[in-house]
MIROZA-639541 format. One record per residue (C-alpha): residue in one letter; x, y, z. Coordinates in pm, whole numbers. Example, Ala and Ser with C-alpha at 12.3 -4.5 7.8 and 13.67 -1.06 7.14 Angstrom:
<rs>
a,1230,-450,780
s,1367,-106,714
</rs>
This chain:
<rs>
x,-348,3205,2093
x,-155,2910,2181
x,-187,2749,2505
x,4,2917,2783
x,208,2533,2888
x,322,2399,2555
x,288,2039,2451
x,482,1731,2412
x,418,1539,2149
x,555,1234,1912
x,430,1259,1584
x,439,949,1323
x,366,875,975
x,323,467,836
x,662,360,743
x,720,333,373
x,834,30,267
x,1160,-14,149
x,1067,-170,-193
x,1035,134,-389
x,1030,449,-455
x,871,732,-307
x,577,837,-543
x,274,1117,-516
x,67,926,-364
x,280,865,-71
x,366,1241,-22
x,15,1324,49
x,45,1140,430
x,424,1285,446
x,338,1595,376
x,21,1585,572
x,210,1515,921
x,524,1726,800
x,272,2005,821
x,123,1986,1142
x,434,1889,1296
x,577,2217,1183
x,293,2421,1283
x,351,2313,1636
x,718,2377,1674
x,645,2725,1527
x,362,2744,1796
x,600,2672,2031
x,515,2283,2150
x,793,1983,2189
x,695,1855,1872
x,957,1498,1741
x,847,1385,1431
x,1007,1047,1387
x,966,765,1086
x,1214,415,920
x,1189,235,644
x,963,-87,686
x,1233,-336,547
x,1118,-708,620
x,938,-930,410
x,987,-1154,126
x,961,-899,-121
x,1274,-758,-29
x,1425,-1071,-17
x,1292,-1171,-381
x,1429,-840,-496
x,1729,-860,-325
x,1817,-1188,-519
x,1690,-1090,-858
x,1917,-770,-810
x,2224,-1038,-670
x,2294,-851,-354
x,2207,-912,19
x,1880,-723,141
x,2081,-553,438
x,2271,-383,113
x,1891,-285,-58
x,1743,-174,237
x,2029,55,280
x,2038,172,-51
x,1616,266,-26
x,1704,415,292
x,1923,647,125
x,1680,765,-139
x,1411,795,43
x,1555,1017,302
x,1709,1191,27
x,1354,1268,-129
x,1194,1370,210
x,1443,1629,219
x,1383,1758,-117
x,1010,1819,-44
x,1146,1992,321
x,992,1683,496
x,1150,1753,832
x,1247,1421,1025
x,1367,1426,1376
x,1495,1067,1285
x,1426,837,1060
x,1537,526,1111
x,1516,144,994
x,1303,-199,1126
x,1595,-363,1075
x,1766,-275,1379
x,1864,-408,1695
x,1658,-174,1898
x,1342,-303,1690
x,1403,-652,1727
x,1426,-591,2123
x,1082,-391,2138
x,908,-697,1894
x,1052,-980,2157
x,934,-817,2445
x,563,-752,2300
x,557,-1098,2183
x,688,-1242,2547
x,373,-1003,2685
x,178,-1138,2477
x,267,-1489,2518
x,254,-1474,2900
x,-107,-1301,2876
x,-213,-1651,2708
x,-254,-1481,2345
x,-43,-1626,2144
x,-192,-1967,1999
x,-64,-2249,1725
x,-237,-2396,1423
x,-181,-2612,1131
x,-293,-2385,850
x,-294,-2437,501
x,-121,-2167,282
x,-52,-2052,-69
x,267,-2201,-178
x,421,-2105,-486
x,584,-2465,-713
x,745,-2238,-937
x,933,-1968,-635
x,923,-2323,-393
x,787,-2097,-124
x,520,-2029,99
x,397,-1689,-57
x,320,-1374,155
x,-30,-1149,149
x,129,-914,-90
x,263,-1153,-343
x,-58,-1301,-424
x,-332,-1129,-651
x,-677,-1218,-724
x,-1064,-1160,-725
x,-1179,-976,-394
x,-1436,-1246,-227
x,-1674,-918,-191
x,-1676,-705,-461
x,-1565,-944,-716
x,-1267,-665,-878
x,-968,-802,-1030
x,-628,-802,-908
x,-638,-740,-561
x,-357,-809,-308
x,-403,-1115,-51
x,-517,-962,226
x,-704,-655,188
x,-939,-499,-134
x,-819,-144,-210
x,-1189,-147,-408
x,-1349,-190,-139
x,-1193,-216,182
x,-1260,-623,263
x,-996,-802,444
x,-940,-1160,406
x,-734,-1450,382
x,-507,-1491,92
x,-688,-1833,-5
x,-1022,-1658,-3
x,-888,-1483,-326
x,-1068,-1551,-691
x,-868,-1665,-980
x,-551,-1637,-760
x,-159,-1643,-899
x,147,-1559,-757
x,227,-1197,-826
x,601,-1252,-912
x,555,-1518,-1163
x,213,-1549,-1206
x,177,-1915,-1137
x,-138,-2042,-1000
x,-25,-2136,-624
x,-167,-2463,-477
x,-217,-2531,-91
x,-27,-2689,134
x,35,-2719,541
x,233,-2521,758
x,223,-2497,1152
x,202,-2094,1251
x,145,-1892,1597
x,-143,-1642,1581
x,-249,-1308,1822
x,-620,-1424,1971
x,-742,-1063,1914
x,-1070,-1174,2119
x,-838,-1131,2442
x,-870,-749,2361
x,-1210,-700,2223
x,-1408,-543,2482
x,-1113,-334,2549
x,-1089,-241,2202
x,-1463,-189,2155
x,-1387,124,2417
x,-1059,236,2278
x,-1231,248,1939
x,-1522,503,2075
x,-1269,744,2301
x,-1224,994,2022
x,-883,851,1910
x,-972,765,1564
x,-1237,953,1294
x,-1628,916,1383
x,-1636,705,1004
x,-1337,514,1085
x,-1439,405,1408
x,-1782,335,1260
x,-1624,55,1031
x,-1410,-62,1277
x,-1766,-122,1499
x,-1858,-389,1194
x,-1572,-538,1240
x,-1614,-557,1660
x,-1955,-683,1647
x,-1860,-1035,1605
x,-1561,-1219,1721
x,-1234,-1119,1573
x,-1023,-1330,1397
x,-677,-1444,1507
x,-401,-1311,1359
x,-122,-1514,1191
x,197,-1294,1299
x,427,-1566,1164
x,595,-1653,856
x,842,-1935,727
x,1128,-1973,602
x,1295,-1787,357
x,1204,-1475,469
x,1366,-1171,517
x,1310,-1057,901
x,1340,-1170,1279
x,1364,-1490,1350
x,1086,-1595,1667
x,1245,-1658,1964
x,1201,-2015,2086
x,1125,-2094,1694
x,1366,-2286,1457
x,1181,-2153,1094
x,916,-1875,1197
x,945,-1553,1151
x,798,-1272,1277
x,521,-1106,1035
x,615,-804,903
x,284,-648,1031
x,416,-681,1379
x,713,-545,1389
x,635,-247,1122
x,470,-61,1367
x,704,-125,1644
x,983,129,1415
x,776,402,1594
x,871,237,1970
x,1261,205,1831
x,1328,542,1609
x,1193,659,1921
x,1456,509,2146
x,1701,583,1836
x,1657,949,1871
x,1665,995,2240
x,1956,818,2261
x,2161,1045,1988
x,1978,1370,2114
x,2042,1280,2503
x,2037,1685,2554
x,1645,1672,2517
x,1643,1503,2867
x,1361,1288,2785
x,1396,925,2822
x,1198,630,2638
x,979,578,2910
x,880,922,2908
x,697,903,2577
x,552,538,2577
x,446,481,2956
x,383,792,3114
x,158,1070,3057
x,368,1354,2981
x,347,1332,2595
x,79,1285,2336
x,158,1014,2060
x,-28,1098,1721
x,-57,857,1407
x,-72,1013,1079
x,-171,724,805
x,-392,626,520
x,-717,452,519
x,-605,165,354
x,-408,19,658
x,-603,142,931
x,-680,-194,1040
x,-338,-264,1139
x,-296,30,1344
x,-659,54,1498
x,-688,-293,1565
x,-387,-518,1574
x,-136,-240,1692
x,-292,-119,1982
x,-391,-443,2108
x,9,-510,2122
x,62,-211,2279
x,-157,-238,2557
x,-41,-617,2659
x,312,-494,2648
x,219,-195,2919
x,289,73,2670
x,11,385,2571
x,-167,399,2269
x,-172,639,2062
x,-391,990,2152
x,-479,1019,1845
x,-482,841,1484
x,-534,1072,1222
x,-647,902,875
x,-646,1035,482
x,-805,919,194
x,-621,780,-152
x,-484,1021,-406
x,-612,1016,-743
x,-498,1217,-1059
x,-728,1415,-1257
x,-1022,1180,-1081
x,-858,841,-1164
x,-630,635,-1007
x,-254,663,-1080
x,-126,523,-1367
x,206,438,-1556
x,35,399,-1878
x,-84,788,-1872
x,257,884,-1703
x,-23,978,-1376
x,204,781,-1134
x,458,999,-1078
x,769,939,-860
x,909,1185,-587
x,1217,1201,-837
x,1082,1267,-1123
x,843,1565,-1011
x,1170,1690,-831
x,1350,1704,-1242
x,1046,1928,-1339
x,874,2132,-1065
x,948,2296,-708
x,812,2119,-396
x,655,2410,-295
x,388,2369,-571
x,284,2050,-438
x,312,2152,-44
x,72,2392,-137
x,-155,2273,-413
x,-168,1894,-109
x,-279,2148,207
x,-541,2316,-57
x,-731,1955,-92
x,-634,1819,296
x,-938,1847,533
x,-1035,1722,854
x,-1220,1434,715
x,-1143,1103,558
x,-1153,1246,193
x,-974,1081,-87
x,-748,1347,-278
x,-762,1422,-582
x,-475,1613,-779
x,-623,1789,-1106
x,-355,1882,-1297
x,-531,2203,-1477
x,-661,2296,-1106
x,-312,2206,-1015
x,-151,2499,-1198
x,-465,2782,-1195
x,-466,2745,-812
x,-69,2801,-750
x,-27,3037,-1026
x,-369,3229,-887
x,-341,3224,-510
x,56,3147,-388
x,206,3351,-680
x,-91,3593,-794
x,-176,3702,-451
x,83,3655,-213
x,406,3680,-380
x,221,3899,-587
x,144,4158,-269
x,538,4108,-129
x,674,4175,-466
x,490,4477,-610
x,551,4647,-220
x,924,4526,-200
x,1062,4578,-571
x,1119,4833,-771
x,835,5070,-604
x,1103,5054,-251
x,1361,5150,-462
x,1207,5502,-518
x,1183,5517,-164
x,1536,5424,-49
x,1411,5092,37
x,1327,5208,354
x,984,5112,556
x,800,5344,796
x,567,5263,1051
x,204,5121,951
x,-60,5430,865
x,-433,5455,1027
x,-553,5330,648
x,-354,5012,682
x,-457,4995,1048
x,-769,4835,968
x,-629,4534,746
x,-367,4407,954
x,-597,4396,1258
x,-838,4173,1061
x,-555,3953,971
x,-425,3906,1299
x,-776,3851,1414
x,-782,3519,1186
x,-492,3389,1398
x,-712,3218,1630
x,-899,3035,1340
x,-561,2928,1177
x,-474,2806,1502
x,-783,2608,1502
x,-743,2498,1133
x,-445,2340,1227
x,-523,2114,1497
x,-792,1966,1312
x,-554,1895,1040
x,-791,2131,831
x,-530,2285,602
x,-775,2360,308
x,-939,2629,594
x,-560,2751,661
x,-520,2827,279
x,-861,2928,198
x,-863,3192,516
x,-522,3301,408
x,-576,3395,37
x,-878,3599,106
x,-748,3801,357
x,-447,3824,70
x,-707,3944,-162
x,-855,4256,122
x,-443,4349,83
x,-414,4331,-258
x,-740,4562,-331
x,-628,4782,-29
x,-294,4821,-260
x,-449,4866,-552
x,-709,5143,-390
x,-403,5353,-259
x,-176,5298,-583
x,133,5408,-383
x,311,5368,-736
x,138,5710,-814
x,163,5928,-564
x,519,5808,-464
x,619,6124,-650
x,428,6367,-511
x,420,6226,-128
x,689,5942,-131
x,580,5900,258
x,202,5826,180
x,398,5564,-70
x,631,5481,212
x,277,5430,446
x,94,5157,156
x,468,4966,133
x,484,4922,515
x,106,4799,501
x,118,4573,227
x,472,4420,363
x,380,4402,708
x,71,4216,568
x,272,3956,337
x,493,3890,645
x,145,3762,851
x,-12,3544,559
x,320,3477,510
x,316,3314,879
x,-37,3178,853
x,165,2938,560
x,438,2878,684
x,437,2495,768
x,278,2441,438
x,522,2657,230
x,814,2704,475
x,1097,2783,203
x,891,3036,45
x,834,3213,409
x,1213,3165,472
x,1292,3340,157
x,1076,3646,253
x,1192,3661,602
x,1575,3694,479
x,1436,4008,252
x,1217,4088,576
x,1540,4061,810
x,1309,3892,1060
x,1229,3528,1147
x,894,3452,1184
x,762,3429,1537
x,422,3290,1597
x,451,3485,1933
x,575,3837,1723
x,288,3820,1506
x,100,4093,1684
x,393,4357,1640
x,451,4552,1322
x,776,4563,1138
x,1064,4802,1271
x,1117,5064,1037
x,1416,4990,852
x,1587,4974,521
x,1598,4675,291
x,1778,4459,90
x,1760,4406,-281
x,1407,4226,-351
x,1467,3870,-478
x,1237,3684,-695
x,1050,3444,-417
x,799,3161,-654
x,785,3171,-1058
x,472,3107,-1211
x,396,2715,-1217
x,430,2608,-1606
x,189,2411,-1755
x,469,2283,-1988
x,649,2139,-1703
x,393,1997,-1556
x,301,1799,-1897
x,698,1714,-1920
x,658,1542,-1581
x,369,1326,-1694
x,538,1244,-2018
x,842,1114,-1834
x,627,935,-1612
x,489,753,-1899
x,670,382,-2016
x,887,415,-2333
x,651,235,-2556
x,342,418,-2414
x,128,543,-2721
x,82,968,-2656
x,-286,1058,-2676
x,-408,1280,-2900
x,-449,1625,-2883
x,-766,1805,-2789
x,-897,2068,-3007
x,-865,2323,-2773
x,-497,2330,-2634
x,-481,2327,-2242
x,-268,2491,-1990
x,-67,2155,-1975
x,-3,2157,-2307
x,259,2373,-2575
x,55,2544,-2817
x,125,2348,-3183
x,163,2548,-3481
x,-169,2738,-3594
x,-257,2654,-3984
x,-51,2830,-4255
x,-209,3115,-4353
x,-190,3372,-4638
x,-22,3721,-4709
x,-343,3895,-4749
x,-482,3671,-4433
x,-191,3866,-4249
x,-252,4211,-4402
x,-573,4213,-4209
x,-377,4228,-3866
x,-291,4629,-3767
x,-50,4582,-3573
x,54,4928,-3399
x,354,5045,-3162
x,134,5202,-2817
x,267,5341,-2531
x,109,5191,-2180
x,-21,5547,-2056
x,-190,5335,-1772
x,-237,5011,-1571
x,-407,4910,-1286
x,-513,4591,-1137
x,-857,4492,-1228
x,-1097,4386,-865
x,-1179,4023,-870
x,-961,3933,-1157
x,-701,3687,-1067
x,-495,3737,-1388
x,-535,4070,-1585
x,-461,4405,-1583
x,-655,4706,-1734
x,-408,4889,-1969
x,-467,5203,-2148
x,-241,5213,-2472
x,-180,5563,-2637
x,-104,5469,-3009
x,-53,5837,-3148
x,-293,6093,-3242
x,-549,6140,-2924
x,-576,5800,-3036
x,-643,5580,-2705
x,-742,5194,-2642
x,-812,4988,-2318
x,-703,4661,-2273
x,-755,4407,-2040
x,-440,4149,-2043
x,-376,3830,-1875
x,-57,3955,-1767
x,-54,4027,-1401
x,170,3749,-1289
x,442,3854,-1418
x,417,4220,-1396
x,302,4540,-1169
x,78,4804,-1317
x,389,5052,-1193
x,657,4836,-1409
x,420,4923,-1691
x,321,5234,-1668
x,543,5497,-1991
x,696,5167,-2174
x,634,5090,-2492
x,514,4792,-2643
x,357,4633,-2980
x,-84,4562,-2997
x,-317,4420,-3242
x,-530,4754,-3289
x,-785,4656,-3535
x,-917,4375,-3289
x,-1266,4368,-3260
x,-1391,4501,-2920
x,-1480,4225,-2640
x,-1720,4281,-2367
x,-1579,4153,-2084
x,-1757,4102,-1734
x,-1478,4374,-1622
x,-1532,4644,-1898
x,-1406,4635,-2311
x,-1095,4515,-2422
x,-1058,4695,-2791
x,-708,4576,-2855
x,-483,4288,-2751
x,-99,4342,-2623
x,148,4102,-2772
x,390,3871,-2534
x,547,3575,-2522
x,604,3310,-2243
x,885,3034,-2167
x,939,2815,-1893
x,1089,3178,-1680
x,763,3381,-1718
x,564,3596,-1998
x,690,3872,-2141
x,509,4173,-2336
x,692,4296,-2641
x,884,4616,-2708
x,1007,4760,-3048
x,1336,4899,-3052
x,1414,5231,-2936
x,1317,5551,-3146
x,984,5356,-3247
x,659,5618,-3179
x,329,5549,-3043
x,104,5494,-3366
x,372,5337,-3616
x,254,5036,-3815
x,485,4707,-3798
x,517,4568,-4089
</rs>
């Protein structure tokens, strides 16, 4: 269970930077910290979760020009969106605020004054990349080139994404200017610097407490063994940014005052939430809260290296933890705007619900340093199999029409249901664990079998037939399988929390991490509304077309068509091609769910006569053997049998999908089991 004093704890993920949008790839850290933040508010900790735009730099101000507007008006306008696609994917901010504010600039002159009176801060005549063409010094990030390691091609200036070097921007192969593409030449420039050695011992231990990854901290040990380098934490003039005190055309590096948005959204949101009665000092000198860093591997450097060393001249902790993800990739390659695989927050928001990606994200996010890969077949199959097929499933087949015969009314749990929820609450303590280690593949994995023990528990006690003949035996397998849905329900709920909030309205109870030992009241409830529709694999293959640029050239289609993409026209075929097919009106004299099959149901189809065929169709997402069960529907009888790992299938059901769902078909009423369509 949770511990018995609850924790305090500031939670932060890197700041995005307020040249562009929000994309995929940046939603898996989001997401990632959004997720463990919840889970310890529902646990009951003190749990802020606070983030800002990183706006300095002279990107911004090169954009900011080309666009004809001042950057203070850009910034603002990025600020907007990107808050406004946080929310959207239920990213839940305590604040989020902006480097370009006055309480940032204060926190960056007083770690620079600390580190200036600690004898760190040094000057040298450097020579730089300077662009003829821009007439401007140019910054890490505006200059591409060879990596000096690995040799790959167009690399940023200070850091391979290939394979993880770090370097100076005139160490670069085949180097240009990124916004114009002009070979830059060298010249001189006078520029303060951070002597990191000042730190290193102290780093060399900080490194090894346990505050970042074992494999992390192993690279950061090649980088310890010999001296570290100084840091150049100045820039000149233009640049977008604050100005260095005591320093005419410096500015300060956007690298060092990035991280220092944690120190003022801080300060930003105790001062607008002064009812918390916390104060700044609370959080960043004393002990009384932890401080946890959520980021990706690719800047870990900054914040395992250069950040803490700031911190700890200026007198302020460092963090308690600094939790680190891999890249994403799509379908095992990197993203890419010529396949339409770099895909905005926006644009998945036209096409597909957040909570396919919350989900589909805490499936692939482990406790390790693992890059993330998002396969867009697995994408679909998962969600459609586990959130909708199992757990939706459970809460909808219990809740619907099957409580309607039963005057929507729940009872108290049986002795046969006994058993299962006692196993599920026994998991609690390993979801708790799961958690905390930021291991939210175990969380979903954990969850969805103990979904499938209450789906097959359904399934054994059919309720739908004996509801009938002892509607409280019915009443007994509802109460089971709902009281069950509401604690997997909880197990997901930082991951999916507007699918749990959806089933708690129909519930009529909140969920309680501390109520999750008691059953449900018995009580009558609402109407059942749909919670999660099936994830299309239309939609999904709309989102990567409008992803693509407008003169991309579509590739071609396989021979087989996938689940991503619309079936095209089968081959013209003949009259007597057609006259083959006996097609036949049945009535569905049974269905039942079929044990370890994620998608079909066994039907038995009466088609006249004494005449009877079984069926296994792929069907079960969108329907419940009891909604089934007496209707009457159209089959391909003169199929030829298929052994199946489950049984025979001798005849095949016809239906039709859209973007809603899939839907059997029904001939008109007055039609008789055993008629022929023609």
């Amino acid at each position: 269970m949770p511990p018995s004093e609850p924790r305090r704890l500031l939670v932060t993920s890197a700041l995005p930077y307020a040249n562009g949008a929000i994309h995929l790839g940046h939603l898996v850290e989001y997401l990632q910290t959004d997720i463990w933040a919840r889970y310890h508010r529902l646990v009951g900790n003190t749990c802020f979760y606070v983030c800002a735009d990183d706006t300095h730099g002279t990107p911004i101000m090169l954009r900011a020009q080309k666009e004809g507007i001042a950057p203070e008006a850009l910034i603002a306008r990025m600020s907007e969106e990107h808050q406004r696609d946080f929310e959207a994917f239920g990213i839940a901010f305590d604040h989020y605020g902006s480097t370009h504010s006055a309480e940032n600039r204060k926190h960056t002159e007083v770690i620079y004054a600390a580190l200036r009176a600690r004898g760190a801060i040094v000057e040298k005549e450097i020579e730089q990349a300077y662009c003829p063409k821009e007439e401007m010094f140019l910054p890490d990030r505006l200059i591409k080139g060879d990596c000096p390691r690995c040799k790959t091609a167009d690399q940023y200036g200070d850091s391979c994404e290939s394979c993880g070097a770090t370097y100076a921007p005139t160490d670069l192969g085949n180097a240009h200017c990124a916004s114009c593409g002009t070979p830059p030449v060298r010249k001189g420039s006078r520029h303060l610097f951070v002597r990191l050695q000042h730190f290193q011992e102290w780093l060399r231990a900080w490194v090894r407490s346990g505050t970042v990854p074992d494999e992390v901290a192993n690279k950061l040990d090649e980088w310890l063994k010999d001296d570290l380098r100084d840091w150049d934490i100045s820039r000149d003039e233009p640049y977008f940014g604050f100005r260095i005190p005591g320093e005419e055309k410096l500015y300060f590096y956007v690298w060092l005052d990035a991280p220092v948005g944690y120190l003022a959204s801080t300060e930003q949101l105790l001062a607008k939430r002064n009812d918390l009665g916390f104060a700044f000092e609370d959080v960043w000198q004393k002990q009384g809260f932890e401080i946890h860093h959520f980021l990706g591997k690719d800047i870990v450097y900054f914040h395992t290296l250069f950040w803490p060393a700031m911190l700890h001249a200026a007198g302020l902790r460092t963090p308690n933890k600094v939790h680190v993800h891999g890249f994403l990739t799509v379908d095992g390659a990197k993203m890419s705007k010529s396949r339409g695989t770099f895909v905005s927050a926006r644009t998945y928001l036209e096409h597909l619900d957040p909570v396919y990606l919350r989900y589909y994200y805490a499936c692939k996010l482990t406790a390790r340093v693992d890059d993330l890969d998002l396969n867009l077949e697995d994408f679909v199959d998962r969600v459609n199999a586990d959130l909708v097929g199992k757990l939706v499933n459970l809460a909808s087949r219990a809740g619907g029409s099957l409580l309607e015969r039963l005057d929507r009314r729940i009872g108290a749990v049986p002795p046969s249901g006994r058993a299962l929820l006692t196993e599920i609450r026994a998991a609690q303590r390993e979801i708790e664990e799961a958690y905390e280690q930021g291991d939210y593949a175990r969380v979903t994995r954990t969850t969805m079998a103990l979904a499938d023990r209450a789906n097959k528990l359904f399934n054994e006690e059919a309720p739908w037939k004996s509801v009938a003949a002892d509607p409280e035996a019915a009443r007994g397998s509802v109460s089971t399988a709902l009281n069950a849905a509401r604690l997997l329900a909880a197990f997901l709920a930082p991951i999916v929390p507007t699918l749990v909030a959806d089933l708690d309205a129909f519930l009529g109870e909140p969920t309680r991490w501390s109520a999750l030992g008691q059953d449900l009241s018995p009580r009558v409830l609402g109407p059942f509304r749909h919670l999660l529709a099936r994830l299309e694999g239309e939609k999904v293959r709309a989102m990567i077309d409008a992803s693509k640029p407008a003169d991309a050239t579509p590739p071609p289609l396989p021979a087989t068509p996938s689940a991503l993409q619309k079936d095209p026209l089968s081959p013209e075929c003949s009259i007597e091609d057609f006259g083959k097919i006996d097609l036949r009106v049945a009535r569905i004299a049974a269905a039942e769910h079929v044990e370890g099959a994620g998608k079909l149901l066994k039907l038995t189809l009466d088609l006249g006569g004494g005449t009877t065929k079984n069926v296994f169709a792929g069907i079960k997402s969108s329907y419940a053997p009891e909604q089934l069960v007496g209707r009457l529907t159209v089959c391909v009888a003169n199929l030829a049998p298929r052994k199946m790992r489950f049984g025979t299938s001798e005849a095949m059901v016809l239906a039709a999908s859209n973007d809603a769902g899939l839907y059997i078909l029904s001939p008109d009423t007055g039609a008789e089991p055993g008629l022929r369509v023609k």
